[in-house]
C-alpha positions in Angstrom: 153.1 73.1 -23.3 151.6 73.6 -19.8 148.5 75.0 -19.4 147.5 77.6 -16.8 143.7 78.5 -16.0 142.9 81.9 -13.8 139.6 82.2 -12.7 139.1 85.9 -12.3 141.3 88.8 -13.0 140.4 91.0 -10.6 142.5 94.0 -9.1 144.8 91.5 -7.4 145.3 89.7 -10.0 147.4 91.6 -12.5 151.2 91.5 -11.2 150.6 87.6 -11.3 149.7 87.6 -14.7 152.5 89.6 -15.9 155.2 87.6 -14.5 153.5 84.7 -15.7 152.9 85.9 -18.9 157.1 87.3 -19.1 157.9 83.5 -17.9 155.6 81.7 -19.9 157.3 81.4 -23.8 160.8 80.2 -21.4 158.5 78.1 -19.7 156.9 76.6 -21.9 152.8 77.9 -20.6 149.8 78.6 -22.0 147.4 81.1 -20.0 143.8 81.1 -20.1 142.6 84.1 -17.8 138.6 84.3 -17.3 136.8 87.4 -16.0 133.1 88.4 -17.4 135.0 92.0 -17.9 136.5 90.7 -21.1 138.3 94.0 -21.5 140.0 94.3 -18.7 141.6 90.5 -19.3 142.7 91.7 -23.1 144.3 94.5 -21.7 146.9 92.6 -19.5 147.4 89.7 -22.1 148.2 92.4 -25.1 151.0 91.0 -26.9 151.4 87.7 -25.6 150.1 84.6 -28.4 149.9 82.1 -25.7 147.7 83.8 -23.8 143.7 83.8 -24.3 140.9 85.9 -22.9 137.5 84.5 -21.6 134.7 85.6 -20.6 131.9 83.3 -18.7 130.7 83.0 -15.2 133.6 80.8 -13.6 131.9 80.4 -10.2 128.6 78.0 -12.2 130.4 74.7 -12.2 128.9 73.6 -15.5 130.9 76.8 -17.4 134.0 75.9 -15.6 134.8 72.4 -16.1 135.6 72.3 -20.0 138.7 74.3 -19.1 139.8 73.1 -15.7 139.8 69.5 -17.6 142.4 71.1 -19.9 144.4 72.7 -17.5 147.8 71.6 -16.2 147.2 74.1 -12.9 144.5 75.9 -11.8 144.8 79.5 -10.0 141.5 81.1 -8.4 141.3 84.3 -7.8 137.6 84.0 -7.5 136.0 85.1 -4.0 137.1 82.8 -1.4 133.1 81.3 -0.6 133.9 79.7 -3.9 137.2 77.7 -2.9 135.8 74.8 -1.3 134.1 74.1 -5.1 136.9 75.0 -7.2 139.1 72.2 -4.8 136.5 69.4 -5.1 136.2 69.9 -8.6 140.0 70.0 -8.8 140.5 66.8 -6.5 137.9 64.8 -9.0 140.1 65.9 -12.0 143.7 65.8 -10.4 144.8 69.3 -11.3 146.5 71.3 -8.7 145.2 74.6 -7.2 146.2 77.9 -6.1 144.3 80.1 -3.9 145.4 83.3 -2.0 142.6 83.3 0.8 142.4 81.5 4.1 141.7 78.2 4.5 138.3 77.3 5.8 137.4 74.1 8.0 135.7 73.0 5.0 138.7 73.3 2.6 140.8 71.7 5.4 138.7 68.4 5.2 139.4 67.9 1.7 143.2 67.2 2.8 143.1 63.5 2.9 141.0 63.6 -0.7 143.5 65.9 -1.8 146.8 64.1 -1.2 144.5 61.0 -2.4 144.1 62.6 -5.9 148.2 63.4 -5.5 147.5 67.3 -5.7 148.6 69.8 -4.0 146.0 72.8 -2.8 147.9 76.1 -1.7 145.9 78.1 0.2 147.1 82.0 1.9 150.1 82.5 -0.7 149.1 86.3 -1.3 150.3 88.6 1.3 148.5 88.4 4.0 147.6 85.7 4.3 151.0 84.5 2.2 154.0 87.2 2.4 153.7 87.2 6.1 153.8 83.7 6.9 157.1 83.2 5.0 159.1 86.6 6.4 158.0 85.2 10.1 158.5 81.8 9.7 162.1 82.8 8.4 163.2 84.1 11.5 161.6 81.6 13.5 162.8 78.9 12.0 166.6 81.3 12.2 165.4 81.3 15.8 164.9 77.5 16.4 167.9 76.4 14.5 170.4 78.4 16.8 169.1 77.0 20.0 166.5 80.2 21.4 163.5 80.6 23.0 160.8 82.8 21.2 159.0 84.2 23.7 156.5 86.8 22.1 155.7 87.4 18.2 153.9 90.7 17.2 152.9 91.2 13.4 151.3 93.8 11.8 150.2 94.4 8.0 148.1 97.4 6.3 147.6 98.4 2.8 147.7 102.8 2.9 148.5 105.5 0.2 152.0 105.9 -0.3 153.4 109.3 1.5 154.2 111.2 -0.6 150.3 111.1 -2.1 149.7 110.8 1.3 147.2 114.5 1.4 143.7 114.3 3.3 143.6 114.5 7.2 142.9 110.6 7.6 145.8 109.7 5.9 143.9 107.1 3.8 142.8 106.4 0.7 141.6 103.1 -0.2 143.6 100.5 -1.8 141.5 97.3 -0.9 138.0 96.5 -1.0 136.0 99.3 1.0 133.4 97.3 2.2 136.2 95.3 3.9 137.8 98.0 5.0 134.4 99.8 6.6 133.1 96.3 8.0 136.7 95.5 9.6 136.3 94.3 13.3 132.8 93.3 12.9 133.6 89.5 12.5 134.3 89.3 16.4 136.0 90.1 19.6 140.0 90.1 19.0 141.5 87.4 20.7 145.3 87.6 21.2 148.0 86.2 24.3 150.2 89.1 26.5 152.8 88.1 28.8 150.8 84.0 29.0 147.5 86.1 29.7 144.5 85.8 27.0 143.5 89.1 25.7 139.6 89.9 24.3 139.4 93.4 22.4 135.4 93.7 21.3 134.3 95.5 18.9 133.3 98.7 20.5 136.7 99.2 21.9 139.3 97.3 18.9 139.8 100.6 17.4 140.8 102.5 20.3 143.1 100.3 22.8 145.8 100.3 19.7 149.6 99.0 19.2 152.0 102.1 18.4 154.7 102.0 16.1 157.4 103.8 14.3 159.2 102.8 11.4 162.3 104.9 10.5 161.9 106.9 7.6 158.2 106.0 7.3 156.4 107.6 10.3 154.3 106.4 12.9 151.3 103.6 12.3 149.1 102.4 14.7 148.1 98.5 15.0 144.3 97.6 16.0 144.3 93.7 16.4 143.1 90.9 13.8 139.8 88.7 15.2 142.0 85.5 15.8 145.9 85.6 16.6 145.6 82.6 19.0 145.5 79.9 16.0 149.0 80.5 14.5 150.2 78.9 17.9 149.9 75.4 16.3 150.4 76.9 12.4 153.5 78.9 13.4 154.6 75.7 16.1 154.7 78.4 18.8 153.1 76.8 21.6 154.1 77.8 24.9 154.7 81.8 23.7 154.1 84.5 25.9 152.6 87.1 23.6 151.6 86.5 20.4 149.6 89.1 18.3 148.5 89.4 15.0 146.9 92.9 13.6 146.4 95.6 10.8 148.5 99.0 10.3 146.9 102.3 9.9 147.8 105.9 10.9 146.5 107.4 14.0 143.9 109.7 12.3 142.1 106.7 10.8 141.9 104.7 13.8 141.1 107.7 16.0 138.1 109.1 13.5 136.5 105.6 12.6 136.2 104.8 16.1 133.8 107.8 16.3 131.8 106.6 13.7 131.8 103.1 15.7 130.3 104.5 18.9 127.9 106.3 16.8 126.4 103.1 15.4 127.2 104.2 12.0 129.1 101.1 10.9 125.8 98.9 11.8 125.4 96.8 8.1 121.9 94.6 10.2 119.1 96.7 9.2 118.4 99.2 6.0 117.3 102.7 7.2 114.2 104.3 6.6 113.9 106.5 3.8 117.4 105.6 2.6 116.8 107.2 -0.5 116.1 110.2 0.4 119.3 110.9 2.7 122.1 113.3 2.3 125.6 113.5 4.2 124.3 115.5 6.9 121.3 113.7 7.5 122.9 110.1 7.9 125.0 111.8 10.5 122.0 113.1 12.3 119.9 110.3 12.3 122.3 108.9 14.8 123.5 112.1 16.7 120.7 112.6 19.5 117.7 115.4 19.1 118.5 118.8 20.5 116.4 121.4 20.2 117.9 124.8 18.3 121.4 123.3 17.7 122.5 122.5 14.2 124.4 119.2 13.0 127.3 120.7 13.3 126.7 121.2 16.9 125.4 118.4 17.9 128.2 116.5 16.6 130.8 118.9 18.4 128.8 118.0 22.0 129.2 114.5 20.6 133.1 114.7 20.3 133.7 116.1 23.5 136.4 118.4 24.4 138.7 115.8 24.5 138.5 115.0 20.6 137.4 117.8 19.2 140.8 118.2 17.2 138.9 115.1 14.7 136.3 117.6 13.6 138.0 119.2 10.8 138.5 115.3 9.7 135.0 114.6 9.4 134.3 118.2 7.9 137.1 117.6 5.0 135.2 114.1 4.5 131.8 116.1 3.7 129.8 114.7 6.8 127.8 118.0 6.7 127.4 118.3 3.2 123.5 118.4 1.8 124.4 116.7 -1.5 120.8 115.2 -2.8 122.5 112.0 -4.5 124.1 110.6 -1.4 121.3 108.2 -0.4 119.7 105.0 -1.9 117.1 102.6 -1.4 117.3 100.1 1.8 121.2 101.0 2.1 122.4 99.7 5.7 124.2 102.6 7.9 127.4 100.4 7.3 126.5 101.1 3.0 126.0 104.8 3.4 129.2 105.0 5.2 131.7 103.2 2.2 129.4 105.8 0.0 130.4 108.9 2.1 134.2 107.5 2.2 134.8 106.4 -1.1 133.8 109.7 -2.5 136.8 111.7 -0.9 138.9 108.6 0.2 139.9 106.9 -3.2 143.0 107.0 -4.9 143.2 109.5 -7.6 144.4 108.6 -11.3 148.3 109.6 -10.3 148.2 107.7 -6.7 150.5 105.1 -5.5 149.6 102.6 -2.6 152.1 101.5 0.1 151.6 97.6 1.5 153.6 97.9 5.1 154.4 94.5 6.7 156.1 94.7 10.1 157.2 91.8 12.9 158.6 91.9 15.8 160.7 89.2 17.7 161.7 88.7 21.2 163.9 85.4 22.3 166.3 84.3 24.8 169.4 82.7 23.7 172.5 81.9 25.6 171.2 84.2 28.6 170.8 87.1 26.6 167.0 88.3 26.3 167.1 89.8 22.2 164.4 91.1 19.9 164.2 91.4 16.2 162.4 93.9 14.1 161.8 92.8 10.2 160.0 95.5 8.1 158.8 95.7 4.2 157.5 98.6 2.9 156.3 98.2 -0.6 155.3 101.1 -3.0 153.4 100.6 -5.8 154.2 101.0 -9.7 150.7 102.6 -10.8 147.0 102.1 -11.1 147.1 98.7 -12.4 150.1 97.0 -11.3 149.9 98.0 -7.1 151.6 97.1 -4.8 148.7 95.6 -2.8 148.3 93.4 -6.6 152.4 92.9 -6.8 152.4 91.8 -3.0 149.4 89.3 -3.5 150.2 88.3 -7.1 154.0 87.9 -7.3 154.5 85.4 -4.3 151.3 83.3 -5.9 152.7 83.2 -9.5 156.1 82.1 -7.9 154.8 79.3 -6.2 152.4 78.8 -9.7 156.0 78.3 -11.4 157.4 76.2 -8.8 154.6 73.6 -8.6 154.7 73.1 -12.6 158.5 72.7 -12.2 158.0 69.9 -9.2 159.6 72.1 -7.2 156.9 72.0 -4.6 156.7 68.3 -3.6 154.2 68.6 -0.6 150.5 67.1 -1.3 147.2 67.8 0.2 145.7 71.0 1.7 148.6 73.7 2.6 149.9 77.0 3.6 153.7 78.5 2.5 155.1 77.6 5.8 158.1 75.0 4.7 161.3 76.0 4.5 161.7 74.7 1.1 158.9 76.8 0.0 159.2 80.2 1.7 163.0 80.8 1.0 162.9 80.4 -2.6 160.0 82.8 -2.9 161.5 85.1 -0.9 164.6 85.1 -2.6 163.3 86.0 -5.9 160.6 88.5 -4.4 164.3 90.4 -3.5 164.4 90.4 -7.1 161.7 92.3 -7.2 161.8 95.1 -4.6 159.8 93.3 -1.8 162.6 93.0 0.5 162.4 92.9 4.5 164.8 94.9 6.5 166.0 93.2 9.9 167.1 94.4 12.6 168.7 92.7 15.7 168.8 94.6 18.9 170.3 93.1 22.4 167.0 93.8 25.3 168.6 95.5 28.4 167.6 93.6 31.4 165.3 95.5 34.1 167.4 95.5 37.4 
């Protein structure tokens, strides 16, 4: 019997334990799932004798190693700052690991150790990073293999409310981690390539110079660009592209409304405000709306929209910017704390929600004198509150590629990514299996005369 160790069992994690947990009597697995909530772990092992609940703090090293020694495969799930460890630790005992995040400088310098140790260490098999590295690299590898010339790449992801629970005048509700979600942008100026040119979005402007799209039967998203698309030149082998562009889907409300908050220096998380504490709604927004004498809040912010806008007010009304609630504040919160407060309170999903995780792509190439472009969309909705579809998109491709390394099935060694042929299209075979599917379409591009 194999044994299987999850460090942390997060919201993410729970469609990877079920399928490993319905695989593991035919497969022969043990799981040993550790979160300090112990009851949230016991909940999603219920019923399953090979499966065992712990409870201790997986990110101290000297609680950790007892069970990674044991361990046939190791899956973390813990915050990504915590990787790099996990991987040493894992070279030093031989054990392979799973991660969903990025990988970091740091964790890329452990490849020769790695393939040294005769481990493998997937990195960004989630979905994004994960799901969309395997639906592009499928069509551009489709692309290479047929003789054409890929001469832009566009992709887009975004985890939103499903429509039909889709009922507040943002058109969001939160299905990630807010703080990520109010932060986004902040890590730096967007760099992308148009037509051979380098592109630089910053800050102040990334959520208003936006990518529009419409996918049929779904409605129309807007795309605001990720901080780096120029490094999946050399990841994706697409040097010598024209446009390449990597970003994250909303709707046009969001995008629209959180850029006022943006200009109004509301999203700053570098300084904790004065008298914090003692804040409500109304006075958070005026503490960064300028003073005019004898007009209220309300006003103010009006002036502040401008004519031009002024159709976003009943937005930030509906979100309770105005309100004089005396609980809103707390001690030393940053602008960018008060802010996730103010939008978590009407922006999270309610008990009978469901989440929508859209991925989309676009693909232009010459082949044969004929200039083509194909579109590959995935729309996933979710099941419920626990198994998501943000948790079935991140978890189901990882526990896949979980079974496939204990089977030998993944043969590669060292620090990786799902980018190999022999990795992505068995994944994304049996992900069919399980409703996350990607719809293409191939369209001929008429020639300007």
């Amino acid at each position: 019997m194999k044994t299987i160790l999850i460090l942390g069992a997060g919201l993410s994690a729970s469609s990877m334990i079920r399928y490993l947990l319905n695989s593991s009597k035919e497969e022969g697995w043990q799981l040993r799932v550790v979160d300090r909530e112990l009851s949230r772990v016991e909940k999603l092992i219920a019923g399953y004798s090979n499966a065992q609940a712990l409870s201790f703090n997986a990110t101290e090293r000297d609680e950790r190693m007892s069970e990674m020694e044991k361990a046939d495969l190791v899956i973390s799930m813990l915050p990504a700052r915590f990787h790099v460890e996990i991987a040493r630790d894992c070279i030093a005992l031989k054990k392979n690991l799973i991660t969903p995040s990025y990988i970091s400088e740091e964790m890329r310098e452990l490849d020769t150790e790695a393939k040294a140790a005769g481990i493998v260490i997937m990195n960004e098999i989630g979905v994004d990073p994960g799901l969309d590295h395997m639906s592009a690299m499928k069509i551009i590898d489709q692309i290479k293999e047929i003789g054409g010339s890929l001469n832009s790449f566009k992709s887009f992801c975004g985890g939103l409310v499903a429509q039909d629970y889709d009922d507040n005048p943002w058109r969001y509700k939160f299905t990630w981690n807010p703080r990520n979600v109010v932060l986004a942008g902040k890590g730096g100026t967007a760099m992308f390539l148009d037509n051979h040119e380098f592109k630089y979005i910053p800050y102040n402007r990334l959520f208003d110079r936006l990518d529009r799209i419409i996918i049929p039967g779904h409605g129309k998203f807007v795309g605001y660009p990720n901080r780096d698309s120029l490094s999946y030149k050399e990841t994706y082998g697409l040097n010598g592209i024209a446009t390449l562009y990597r970003g994250t889907l909303r709707r046009p409300n969001f995008c629209k409304g959180f850029n006022v908050f943006i200009e109004l220096g509301m999203t700053d998380d570098a300084f904790p405000m004065n008298n914090a504490e003692n804040l409500r709604p109304r006075d958070f927004l005026n503490a960064f709306l300028p003073f005019i004498p004898n007009l209220s809040v309300e006003q103010k912010f009006k002036y502040f929209l401008r004519e031009d806008r002024m159709y976003l007010y009943d937005q930030f009304e509906w979100l309770g910017v105005f309100d004089a609630d005396t609980d809103f504040g707390f001690k030393d919160a940053t602008p960018a704390q008060l802010l996730e407060k103010l939008m978590v309170r009407k922006m999270s999903l309610s008990e009978d929600d469901k989440d929508m995780l859209v991925m989309y792509h676009e693909f232009e190439y010459s082949h044969e004198g004929k200039s083509k472009k194909i579109v590959s969309s995935m729309i996933n909705i979710g099941e419920d509150q626990t198994y998501t579809a943000m948790a079935n998109t991140v978890g189901l491709p990882l526990a896949i590629s979980a079974k496939m390394i204990l089977n030998a099935d993944i043969n590669t060694k060292g620090v990786t990514l799902p980018i190999q042929k022999e990795i992505y299209e068995p994944i994304l075979a049996e992900l069919s299996e399980y409703g996350i599917v990607f719809n293409e379409q191939e369209l001929e591009i008429e020639e300007n005369v």
